[in-house]
TORKOL-446700 format. One line per field, with one value per residue (C-alpha): residue number from 1; z, y, x. Coordinates in steps of 0.25 Angstrom, whole numbers, plus 5000, padded with zeros to 4 digits. Layout:
REM TORKOL-446700
num <- c(NUM  ...) $
z <- c(Z  ...) $
y <- c(Y  ...) $
x <- c(X  ...) $
//
This chain:
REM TORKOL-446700
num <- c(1  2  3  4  5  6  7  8  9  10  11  12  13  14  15  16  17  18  19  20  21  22  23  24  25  26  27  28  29  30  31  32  33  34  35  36  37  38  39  40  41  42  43  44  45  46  47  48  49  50  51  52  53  54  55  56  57  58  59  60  61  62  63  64  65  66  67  68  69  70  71  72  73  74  75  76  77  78  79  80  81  82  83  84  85  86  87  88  89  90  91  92  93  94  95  96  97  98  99  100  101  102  103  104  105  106  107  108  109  110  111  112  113  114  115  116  117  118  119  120  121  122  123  124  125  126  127  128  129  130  131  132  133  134  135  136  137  138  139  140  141  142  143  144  145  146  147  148  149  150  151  152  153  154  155  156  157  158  159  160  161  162  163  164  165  166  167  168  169  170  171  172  173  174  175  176  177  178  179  180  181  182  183  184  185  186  187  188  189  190  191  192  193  194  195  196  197  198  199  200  201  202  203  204  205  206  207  208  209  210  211  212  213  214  215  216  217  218  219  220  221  222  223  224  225  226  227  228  229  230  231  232  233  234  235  236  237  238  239  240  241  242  243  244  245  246  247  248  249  250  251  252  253  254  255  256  257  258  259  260  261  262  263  264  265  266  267  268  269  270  271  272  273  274  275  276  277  278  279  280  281  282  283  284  285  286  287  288  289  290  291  292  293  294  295  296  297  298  299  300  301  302  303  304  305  306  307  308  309  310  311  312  313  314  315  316  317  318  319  320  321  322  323  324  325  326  327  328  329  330  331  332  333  334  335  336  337  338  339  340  341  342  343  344  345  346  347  348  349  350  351  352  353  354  355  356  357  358  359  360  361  362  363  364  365  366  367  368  369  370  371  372  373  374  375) $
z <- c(5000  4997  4990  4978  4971  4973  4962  4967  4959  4968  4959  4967  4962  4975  4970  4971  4971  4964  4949  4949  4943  4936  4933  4942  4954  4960  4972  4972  4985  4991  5001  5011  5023  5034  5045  5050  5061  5068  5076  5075  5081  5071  5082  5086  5073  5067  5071  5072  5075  5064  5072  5065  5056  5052  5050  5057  5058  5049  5045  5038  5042  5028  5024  5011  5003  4994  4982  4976  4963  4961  4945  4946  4953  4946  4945  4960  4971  4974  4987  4998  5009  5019  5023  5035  5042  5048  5060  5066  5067  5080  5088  5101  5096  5096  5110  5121  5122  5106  5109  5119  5111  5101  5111  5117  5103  5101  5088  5082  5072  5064  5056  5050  5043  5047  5033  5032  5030  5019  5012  5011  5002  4991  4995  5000  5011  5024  5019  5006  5015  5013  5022  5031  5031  5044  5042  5058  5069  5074  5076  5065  5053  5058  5057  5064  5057  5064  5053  5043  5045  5049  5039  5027  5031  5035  5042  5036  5046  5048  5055  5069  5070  5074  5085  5090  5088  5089  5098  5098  5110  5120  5118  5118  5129  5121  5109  5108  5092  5087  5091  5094  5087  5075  5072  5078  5068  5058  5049  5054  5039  5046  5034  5035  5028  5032  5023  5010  5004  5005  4992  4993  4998  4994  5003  4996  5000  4992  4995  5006  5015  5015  5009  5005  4994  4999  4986  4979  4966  4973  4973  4989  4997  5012  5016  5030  5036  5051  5061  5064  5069  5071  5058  5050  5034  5022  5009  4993  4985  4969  4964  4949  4942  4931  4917  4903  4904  4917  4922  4937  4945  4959  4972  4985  4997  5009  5021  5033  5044  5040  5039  5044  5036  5023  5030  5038  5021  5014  5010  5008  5002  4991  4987  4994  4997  4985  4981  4984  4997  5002  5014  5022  5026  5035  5044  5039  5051  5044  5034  5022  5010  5010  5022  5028  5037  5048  5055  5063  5077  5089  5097  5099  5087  5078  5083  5078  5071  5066  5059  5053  5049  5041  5035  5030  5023  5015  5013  5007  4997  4992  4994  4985  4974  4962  4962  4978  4983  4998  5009  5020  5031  5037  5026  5027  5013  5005  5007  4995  4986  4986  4981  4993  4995  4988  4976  4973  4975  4964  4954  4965  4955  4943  4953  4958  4974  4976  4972  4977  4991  4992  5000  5003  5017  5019  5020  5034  5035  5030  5042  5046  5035  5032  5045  5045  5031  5024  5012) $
y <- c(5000  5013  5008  5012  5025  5031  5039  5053  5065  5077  5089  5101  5112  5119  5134  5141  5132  5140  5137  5133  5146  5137  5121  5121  5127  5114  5105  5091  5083  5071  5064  5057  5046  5048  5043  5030  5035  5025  5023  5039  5040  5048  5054  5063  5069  5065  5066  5059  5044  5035  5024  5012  5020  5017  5032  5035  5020  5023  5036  5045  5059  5064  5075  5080  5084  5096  5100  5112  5118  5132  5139  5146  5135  5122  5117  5118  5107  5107  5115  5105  5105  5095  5097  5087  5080  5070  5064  5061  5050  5056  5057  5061  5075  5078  5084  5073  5077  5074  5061  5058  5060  5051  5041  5045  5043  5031  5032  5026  5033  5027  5038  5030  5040  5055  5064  5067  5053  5049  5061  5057  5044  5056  5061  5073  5078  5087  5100  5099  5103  5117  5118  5109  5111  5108  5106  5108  5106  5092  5080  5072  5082  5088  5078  5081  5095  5094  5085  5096  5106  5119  5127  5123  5118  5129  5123  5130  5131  5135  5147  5148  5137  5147  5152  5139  5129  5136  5134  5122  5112  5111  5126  5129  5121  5122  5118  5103  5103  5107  5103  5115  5107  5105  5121  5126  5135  5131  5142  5142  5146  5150  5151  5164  5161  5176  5184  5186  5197  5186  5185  5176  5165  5171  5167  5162  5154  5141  5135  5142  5139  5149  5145  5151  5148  5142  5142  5154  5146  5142  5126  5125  5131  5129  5132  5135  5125  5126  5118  5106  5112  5126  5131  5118  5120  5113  5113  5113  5109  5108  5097  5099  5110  5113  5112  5113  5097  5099  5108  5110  5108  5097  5100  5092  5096  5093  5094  5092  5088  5097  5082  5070  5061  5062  5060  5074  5078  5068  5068  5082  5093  5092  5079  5070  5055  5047  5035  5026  5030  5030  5018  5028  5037  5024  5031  5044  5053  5062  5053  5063  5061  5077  5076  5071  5061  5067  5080  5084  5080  5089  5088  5091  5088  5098  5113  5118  5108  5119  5125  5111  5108  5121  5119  5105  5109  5117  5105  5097  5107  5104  5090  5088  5095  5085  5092  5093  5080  5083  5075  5073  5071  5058  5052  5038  5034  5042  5031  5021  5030  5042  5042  5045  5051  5051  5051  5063  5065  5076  5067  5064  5068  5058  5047  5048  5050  5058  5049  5037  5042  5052  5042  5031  5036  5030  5017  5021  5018  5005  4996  5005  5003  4989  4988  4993  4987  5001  4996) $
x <- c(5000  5006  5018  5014  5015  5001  4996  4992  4999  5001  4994  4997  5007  5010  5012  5023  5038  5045  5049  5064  5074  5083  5085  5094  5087  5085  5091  5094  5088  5094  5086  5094  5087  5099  5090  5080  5070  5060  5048  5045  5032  5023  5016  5026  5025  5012  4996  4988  4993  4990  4992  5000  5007  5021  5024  5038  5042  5055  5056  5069  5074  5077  5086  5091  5101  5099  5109  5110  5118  5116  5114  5125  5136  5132  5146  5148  5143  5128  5124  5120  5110  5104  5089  5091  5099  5092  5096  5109  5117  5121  5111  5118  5119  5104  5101  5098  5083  5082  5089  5079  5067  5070  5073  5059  5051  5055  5062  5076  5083  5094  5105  5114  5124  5124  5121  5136  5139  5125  5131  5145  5136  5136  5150  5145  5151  5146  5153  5144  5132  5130  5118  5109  5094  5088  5071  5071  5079  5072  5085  5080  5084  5096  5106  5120  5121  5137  5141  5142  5153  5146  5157  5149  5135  5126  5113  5100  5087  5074  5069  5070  5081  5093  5084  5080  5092  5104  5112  5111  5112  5118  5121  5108  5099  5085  5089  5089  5088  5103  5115  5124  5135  5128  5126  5138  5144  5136  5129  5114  5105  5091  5079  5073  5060  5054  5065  5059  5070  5082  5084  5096  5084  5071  5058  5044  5033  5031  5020  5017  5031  5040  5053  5066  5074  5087  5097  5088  5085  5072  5080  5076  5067  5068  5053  5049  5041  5036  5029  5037  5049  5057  5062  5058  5060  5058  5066  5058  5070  5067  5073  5071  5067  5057  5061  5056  5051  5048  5039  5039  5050  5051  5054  5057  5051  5060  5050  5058  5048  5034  5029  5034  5027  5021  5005  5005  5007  4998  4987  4983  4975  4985  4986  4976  4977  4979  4965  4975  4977  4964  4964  4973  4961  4959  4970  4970  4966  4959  4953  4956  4962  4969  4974  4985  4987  4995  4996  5010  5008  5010  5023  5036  5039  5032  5034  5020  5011  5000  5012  5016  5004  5002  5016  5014  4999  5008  5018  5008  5005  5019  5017  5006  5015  5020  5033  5036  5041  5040  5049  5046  5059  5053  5046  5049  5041  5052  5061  5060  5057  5065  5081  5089  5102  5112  5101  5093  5077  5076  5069  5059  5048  5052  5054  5040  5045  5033  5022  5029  5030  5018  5008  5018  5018  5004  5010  5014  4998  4998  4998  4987  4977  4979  4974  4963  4960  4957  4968) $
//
């Protein structure tokens, strides 16, 4: 059940991505699996409990390599940047309460190679980061940051981290996110979404998240996205551009945690539960076919949920757009189906990523269903 590619074409143009300034004005994207987590209980997260659910069971913590060649410098090396870390392989250098709390949740967490060491597969080295892109402060996207040498790796976040987080711990008591040693010395890139007269990284709206353009070709856009945590961005890469065979370009939608799993985005009002799919409003909590089936959970583990909420109905607008393929940081369907590192995702579109993955989170469901004789 579910295995199959399910036919049901997004329609949607969401208005507004900007149109591409040049062929060139693109970014490739390289998704990399550095982590295992298990027995995540989906109700630290997740409302309401669909209970028998395998959501969480075995789940990633994705991050991403994005590659950059400027118009104007194409015989040099591409710019790089890391949206993520994932988590460490060391995870003695979180603060002890974090350690605690995973010990307290009950999960198990298996990093077998820190990203200096699954780059160094594709001979790239930890000087060649020009920048890491932390989504948030939470432990299980920023890595061990220390592993790159703060001379050439500049860490970019999002606003209200340098007030929050720096210092770090133990210099400053009430922050138990960031290890001081981690930052120290490192140049701090803070996105100012309210400046709309830089014109070295203009501001706009795309689809009603404001976002700025990070190169200035309009190949990535960090957008600000709030609710889960302080600070927390996403970044709309395009990974090909629109050409005379080709009439609108593609993108990849790097979500970081706005969702964390593909049910609080699907079904929606844009693109509705697929004929096939039907069984499911057995469990569906809502028993609706445009809505979806989870909602963000209250806890510590969402700063503001109203806001979340608001910022993922304009996520699924995106979503339900044939040329966004959105990712979601802990979507465990994505694996065995996407290329990963040190392949490339650009071709998602031709390879049919999108559809092939669309509704395969349902199969989380399955056990449920069955049991209850609705397939």
């Amino acid at each position: 059940m579910y295995s199959h590619v399910i036919s049901s074409p997004k329609t949607m143009t969401l208005p507004g991505l900007p149109k591409a300034t040049s062929p060139l004005a693109t970014c490739t994207v390289r998704i990399i699996s550095p982590n295992r987590v298990l027995g995540v209980p989906a109700s630290a997260f997740l409302t309401p409990d669909i209970t028998g659910s395998t959501t969480y069971s075995d789940t990633p913590c994705l991050s991403f390599l994005i590659e950059h060649v400027p118009e104007l410098e194409a015989s040099k090396s591409p710019r790089r940047i890391l949206f993520d870390l994932g988590i460490s392989k060391d995870l003695t250098m979180l603060h002890p309460s974090i350690q605690q709390a995973v010990v307290d949740m009950g999960i198990s967490i298996d990093t077998p190679r820190d990203m200096v060491e699954i780059l160094s597969d594709d001979r790239i080295r930890a000087e060649n980061i020009e920048s890491v892109i932390f989504s948030h402060h939470h432990f299980d996207h920023i890595g061990n940051l220390s592993l790159f040498p703060v001379s050439t790796t500049s860490l970019v976040v999002g606003p209200g981290f340098k007030k929050n987080f720096t210092p770090g711990f133990p210099v400053r008591e009430d922050n138990i996110s960031i290890p001081q040693s981690t930052i120290e010395g490192r140049v701090i890139d803070e996105v100012n979404f309210a400046n709309t007269d830089n014109l070295a990284r203009p501001v706009k709206e795309i689809g009603g998240l404001k976002a700025v353009d990070w190169f200035g070709d309009g190949s990535l856009w960090l957008l600000d996205t709030p609710g889960h945590a302080i600070g927390h961005i996403s970044a709309l890469v395009r990974t090909t551009a629109a050409t005379s065979s080709v009439e609108r370009d593609t993108w990849v939608l790097l979500t970081g945690d706005v969702c964390h799993h593909a049910g609080e985005l699907r079904p929606s009002v844009h693109h509705q539960l697929p004929q096939q799919c039907l069984g499911c409003l057995a469990i569906h909590p809502k028993d609706c076919t445009n809505q979806p089936f989870y909602d963000p959970a209250p806890g510590p583990w969402h700063l503001d949920v109203d806001t979340l909420k608001d910022t993922t109905a304009l996520m699924q607008a995106f979503d339900a757009d044939p040329d966004v393929f959105v990712i979601l940081s802990h979507d465990h369907w994505l694996e065995g189906i996407v290329d990963l590192f040190p392949h490339s995702a650009n071709q998602w579109k031709a390879k049919g990523w999108d559809d092939k993955v669309r509704w395969r989170f349902l199969k989380d469901f399955e056990g449920i269903i069955e049991g209850r004789g609705s397939q």
